[in-house]
GUSE-111690 format. One record per residue (C-alpha): residue number from 1; residue in three letters; x, y, z. Coordinates in steps of 0.2 Angstrom, whole numbers. Last residue first. Example, Ala and Ser with C-alpha at 12.3 -4.5 7.8 and 13.67 -1.06 7.14 Angstrom:
# GUSE-111690
<nukol><num>2</num><residu>Ser</residu><u>68</u><v>-5</v><w>36</w></nukol>
<nukol><num>1</num><residu>Ala</residu><u>62</u><v>-22</v><w>39</w></nukol>
This chain:
# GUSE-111690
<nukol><num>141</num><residu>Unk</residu><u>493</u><v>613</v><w>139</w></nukol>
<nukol><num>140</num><residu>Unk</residu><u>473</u><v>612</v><w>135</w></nukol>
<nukol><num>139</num><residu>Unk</residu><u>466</u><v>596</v><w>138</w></nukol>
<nukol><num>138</num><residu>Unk</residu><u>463</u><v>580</v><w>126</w></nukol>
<nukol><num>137</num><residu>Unk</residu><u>455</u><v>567</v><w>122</w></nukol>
<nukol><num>136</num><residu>Unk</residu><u>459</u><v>557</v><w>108</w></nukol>
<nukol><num>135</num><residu>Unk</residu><u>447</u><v>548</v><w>94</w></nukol>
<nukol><num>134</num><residu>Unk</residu><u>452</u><v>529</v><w>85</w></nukol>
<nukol><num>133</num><residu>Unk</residu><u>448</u><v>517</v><w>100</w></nukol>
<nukol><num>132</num><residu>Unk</residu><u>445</u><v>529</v><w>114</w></nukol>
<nukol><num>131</num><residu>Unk</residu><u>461</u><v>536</v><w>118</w></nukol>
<nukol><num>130</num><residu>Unk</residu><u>464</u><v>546</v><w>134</w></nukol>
<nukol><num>129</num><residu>Unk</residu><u>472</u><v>561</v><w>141</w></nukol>
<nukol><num>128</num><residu>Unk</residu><u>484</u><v>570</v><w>126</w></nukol>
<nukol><num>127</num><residu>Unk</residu><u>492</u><v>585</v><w>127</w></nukol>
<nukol><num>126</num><residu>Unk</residu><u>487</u><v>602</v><w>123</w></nukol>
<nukol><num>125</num><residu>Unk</residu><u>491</u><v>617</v><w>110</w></nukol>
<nukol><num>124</num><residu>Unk</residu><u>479</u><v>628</v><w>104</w></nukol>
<nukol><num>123</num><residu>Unk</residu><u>482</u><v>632</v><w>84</w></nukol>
<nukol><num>122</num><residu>Unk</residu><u>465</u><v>630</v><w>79</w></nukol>
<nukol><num>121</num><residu>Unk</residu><u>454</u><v>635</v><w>94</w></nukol>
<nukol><num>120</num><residu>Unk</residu><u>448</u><v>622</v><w>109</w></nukol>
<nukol><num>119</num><residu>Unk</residu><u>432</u><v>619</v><w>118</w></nukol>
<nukol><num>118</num><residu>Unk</residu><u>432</u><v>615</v><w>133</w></nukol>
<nukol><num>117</num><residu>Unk</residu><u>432</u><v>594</v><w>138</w></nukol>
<nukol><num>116</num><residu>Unk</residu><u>439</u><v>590</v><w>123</w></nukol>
<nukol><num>115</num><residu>Unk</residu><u>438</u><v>577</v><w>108</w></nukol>
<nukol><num>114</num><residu>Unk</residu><u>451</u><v>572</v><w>95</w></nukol>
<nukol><num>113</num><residu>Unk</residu><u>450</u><v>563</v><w>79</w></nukol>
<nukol><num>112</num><residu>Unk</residu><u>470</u><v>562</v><w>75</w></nukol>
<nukol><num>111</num><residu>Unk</residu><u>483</u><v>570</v><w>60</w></nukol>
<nukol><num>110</num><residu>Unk</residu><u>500</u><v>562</v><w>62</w></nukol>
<nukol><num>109</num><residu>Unk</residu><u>514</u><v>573</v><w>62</w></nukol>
<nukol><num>108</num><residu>Unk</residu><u>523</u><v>569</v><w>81</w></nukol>
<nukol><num>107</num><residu>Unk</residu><u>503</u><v>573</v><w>87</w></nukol>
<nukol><num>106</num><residu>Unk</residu><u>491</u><v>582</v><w>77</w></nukol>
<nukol><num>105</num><residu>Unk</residu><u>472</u><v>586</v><w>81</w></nukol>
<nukol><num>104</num><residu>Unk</residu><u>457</u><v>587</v><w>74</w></nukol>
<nukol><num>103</num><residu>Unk</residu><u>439</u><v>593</v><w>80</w></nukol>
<nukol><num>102</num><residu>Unk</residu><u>422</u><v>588</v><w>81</w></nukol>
<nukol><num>101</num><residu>Unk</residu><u>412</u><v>581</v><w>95</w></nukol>
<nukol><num>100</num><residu>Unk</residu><u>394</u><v>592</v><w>92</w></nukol>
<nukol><num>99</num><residu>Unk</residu><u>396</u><v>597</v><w>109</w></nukol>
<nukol><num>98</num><residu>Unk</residu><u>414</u><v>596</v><w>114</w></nukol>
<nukol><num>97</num><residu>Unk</residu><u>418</u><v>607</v><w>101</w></nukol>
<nukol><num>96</num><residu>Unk</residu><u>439</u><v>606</v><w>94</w></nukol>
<nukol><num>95</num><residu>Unk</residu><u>443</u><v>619</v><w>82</w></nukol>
<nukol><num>94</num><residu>Unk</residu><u>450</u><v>607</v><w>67</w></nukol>
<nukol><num>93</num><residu>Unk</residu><u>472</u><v>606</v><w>68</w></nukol>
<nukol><num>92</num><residu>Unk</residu><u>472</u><v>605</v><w>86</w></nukol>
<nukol><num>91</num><residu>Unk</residu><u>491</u><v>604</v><w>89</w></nukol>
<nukol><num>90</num><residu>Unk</residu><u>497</u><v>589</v><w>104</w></nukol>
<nukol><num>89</num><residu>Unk</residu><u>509</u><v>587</v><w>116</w></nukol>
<nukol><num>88</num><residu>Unk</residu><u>512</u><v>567</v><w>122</w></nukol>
<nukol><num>87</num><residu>Unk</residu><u>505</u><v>561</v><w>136</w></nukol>
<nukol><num>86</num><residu>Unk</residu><u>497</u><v>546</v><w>128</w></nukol>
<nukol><num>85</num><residu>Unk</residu><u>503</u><v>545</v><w>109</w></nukol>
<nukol><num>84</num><residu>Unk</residu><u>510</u><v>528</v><w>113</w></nukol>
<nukol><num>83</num><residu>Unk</residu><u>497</u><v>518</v><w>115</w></nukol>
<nukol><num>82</num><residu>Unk</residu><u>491</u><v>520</v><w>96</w></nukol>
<nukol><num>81</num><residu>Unk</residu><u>509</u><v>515</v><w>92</w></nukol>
<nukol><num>80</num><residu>Unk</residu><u>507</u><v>498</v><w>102</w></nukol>
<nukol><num>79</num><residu>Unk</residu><u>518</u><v>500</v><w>116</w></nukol>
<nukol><num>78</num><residu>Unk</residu><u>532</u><v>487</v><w>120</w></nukol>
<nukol><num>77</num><residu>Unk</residu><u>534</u><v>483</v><w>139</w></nukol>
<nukol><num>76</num><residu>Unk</residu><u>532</u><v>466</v><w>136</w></nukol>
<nukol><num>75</num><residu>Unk</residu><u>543</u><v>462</v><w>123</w></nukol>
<nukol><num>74</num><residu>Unk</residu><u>555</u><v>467</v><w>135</w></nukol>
<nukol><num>73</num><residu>Unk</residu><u>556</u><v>452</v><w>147</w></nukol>
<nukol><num>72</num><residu>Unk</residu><u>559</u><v>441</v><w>131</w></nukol>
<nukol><num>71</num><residu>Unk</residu><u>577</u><v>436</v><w>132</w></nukol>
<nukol><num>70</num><residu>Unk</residu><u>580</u><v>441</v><w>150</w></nukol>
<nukol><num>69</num><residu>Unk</residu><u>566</u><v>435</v><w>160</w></nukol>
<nukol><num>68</num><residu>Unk</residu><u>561</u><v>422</v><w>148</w></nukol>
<nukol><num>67</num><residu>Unk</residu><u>580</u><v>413</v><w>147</w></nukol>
<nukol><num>66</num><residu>Unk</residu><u>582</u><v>415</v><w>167</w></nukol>
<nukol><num>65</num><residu>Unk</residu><u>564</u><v>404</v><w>170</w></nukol>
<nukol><num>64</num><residu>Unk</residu><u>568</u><v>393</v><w>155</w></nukol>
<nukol><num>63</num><residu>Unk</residu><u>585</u><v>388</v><w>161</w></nukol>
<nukol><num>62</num><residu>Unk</residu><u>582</u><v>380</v><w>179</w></nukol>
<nukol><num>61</num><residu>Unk</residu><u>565</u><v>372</v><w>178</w></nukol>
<nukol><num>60</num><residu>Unk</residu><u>562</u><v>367</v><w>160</w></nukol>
<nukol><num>59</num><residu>Unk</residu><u>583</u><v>365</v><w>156</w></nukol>
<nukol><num>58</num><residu>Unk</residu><u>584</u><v>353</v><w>169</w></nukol>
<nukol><num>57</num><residu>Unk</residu><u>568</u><v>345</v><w>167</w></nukol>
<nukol><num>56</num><residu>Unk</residu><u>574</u><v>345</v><w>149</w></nukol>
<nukol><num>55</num><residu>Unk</residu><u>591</u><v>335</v><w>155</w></nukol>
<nukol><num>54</num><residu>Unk</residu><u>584</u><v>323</v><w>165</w></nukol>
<nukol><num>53</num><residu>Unk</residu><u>572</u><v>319</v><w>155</w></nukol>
<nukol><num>52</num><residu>Unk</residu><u>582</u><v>315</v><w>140</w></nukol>
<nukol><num>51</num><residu>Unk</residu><u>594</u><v>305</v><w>148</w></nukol>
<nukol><num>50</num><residu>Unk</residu><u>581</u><v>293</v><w>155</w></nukol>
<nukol><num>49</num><residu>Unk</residu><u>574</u><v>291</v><w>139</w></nukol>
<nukol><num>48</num><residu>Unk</residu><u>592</u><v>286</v><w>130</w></nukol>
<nukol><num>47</num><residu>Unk</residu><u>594</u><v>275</v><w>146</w></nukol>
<nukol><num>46</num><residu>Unk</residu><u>579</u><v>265</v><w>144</w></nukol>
<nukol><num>45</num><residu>Unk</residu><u>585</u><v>264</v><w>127</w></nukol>
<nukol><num>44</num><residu>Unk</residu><u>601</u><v>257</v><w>129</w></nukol>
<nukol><num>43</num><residu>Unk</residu><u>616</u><v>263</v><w>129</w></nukol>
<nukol><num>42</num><residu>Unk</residu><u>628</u><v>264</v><w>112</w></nukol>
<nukol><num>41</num><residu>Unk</residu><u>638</u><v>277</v><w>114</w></nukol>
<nukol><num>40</num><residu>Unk</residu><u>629</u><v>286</v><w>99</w></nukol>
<nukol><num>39</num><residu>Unk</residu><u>611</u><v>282</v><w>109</w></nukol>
<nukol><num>38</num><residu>Unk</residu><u>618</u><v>293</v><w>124</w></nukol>
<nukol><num>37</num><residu>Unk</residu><u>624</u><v>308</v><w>114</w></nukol>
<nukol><num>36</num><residu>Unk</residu><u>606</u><v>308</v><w>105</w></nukol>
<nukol><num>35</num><residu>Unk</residu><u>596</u><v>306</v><w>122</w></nukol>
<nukol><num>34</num><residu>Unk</residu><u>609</u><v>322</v><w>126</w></nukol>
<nukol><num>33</num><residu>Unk</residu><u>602</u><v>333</v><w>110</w></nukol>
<nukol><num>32</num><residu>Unk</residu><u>585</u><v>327</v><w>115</w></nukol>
<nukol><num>31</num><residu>Unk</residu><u>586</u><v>333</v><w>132</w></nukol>
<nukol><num>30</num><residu>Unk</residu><u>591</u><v>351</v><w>122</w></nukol>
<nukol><num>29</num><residu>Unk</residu><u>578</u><v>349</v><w>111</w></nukol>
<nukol><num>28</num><residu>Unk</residu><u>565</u><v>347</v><w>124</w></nukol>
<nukol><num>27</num><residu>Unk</residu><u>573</u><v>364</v><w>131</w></nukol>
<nukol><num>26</num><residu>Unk</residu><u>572</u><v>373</v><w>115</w></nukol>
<nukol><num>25</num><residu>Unk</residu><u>553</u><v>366</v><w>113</w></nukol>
<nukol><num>24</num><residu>Unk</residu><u>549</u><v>376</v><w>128</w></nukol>
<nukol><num>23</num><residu>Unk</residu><u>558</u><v>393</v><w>127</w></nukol>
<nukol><num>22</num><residu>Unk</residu><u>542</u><v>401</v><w>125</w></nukol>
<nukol><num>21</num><residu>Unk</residu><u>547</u><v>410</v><w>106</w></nukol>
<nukol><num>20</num><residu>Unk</residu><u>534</u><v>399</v><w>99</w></nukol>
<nukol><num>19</num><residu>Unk</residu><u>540</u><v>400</v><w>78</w></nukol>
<nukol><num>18</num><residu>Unk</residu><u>558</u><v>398</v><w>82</w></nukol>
<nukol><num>17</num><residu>Unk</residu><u>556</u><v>386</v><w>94</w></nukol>
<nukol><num>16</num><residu>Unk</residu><u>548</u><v>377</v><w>81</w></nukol>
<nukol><num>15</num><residu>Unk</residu><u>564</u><v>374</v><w>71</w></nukol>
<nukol><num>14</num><residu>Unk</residu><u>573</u><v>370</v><w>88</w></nukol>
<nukol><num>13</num><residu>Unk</residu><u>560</u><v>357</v><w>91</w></nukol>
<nukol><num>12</num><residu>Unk</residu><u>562</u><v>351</v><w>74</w></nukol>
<nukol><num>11</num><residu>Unk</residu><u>583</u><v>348</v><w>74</w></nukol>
<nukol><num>10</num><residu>Unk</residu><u>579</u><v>338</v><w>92</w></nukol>
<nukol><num>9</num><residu>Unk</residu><u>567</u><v>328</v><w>81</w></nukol>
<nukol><num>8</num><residu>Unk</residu><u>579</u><v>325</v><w>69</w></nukol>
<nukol><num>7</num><residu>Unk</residu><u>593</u><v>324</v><w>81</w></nukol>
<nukol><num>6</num><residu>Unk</residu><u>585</u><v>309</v><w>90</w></nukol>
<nukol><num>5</num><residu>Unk</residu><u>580</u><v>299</v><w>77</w></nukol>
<nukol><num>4</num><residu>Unk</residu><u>600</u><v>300</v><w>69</w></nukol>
<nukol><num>3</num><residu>Unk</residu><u>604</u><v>293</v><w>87</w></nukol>
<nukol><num>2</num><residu>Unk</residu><u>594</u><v>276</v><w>81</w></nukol>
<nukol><num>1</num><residu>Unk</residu><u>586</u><v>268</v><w>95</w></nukol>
């Protein structure tokens, strides 16, 4: 086989790496890469394929682990910014009623449905409990 094949579709997988982000297609490129090496010295095909899976076995079992960990490990721990406001202080903008379940509070500037277990005056300060979809709870500081 052609080593030109070989790069193409080594040059695709690292292309769609960039889209999947798993580390998957990187290591079939990288066997590819070496299937490539092997068909430009001339071995035969059984040897271009054996080549290739050695190498993205390799790369599958012993790279991709240390490259998830380390590359992506941190995504996970991202909060959403909804997420974020839990724990954080709080202003109640509109007096807060837990029976009719008005009231408004602001947190680092941005103006929130909130609801309370007690009722809360304008100007109380408190700190977020829960979200529920769009509306905090809240209890007084």
């Amino acid at each position: 086989m052609n080593y030109y094949v070989w790069l193409i579709i080594a040059v695709g997988c690292f292309v769609g790496e960039m889209f999947s982000m798993e580390f998957s297609l990187a290591c079939l490129g990288t066997g590819l890469l070496g299937a490539a090496a092997t068909a430009y010295f001339g071995l035969g095909l059984w040897a271009q394929v054996g080549v290739f899976a050695a190498i993205s076995a390799i790369a599958w079992i012993g790279v991709r682990p240390f490259a998830l960990k380390h590359l992506y490990g941190k995504a996970k721990a991202v909060k959403t910014p909804a997420e974020d406001v839990l724990g954080k202080p709080a202003v109640v903008e509109i007096a807060i009623d837990p029976v009719t379940g008005a009231g408004r509070v602001k947190v680092e500037g941005e103006s929130w449905k909130a609801t309370a277990k007690e009722p809360l005056n304008v100007g109380a300060k408190c700190v977020v409990e829960k979200l529920d979809g769009v509306t905090l709870t809240v209890r007084k500081q």
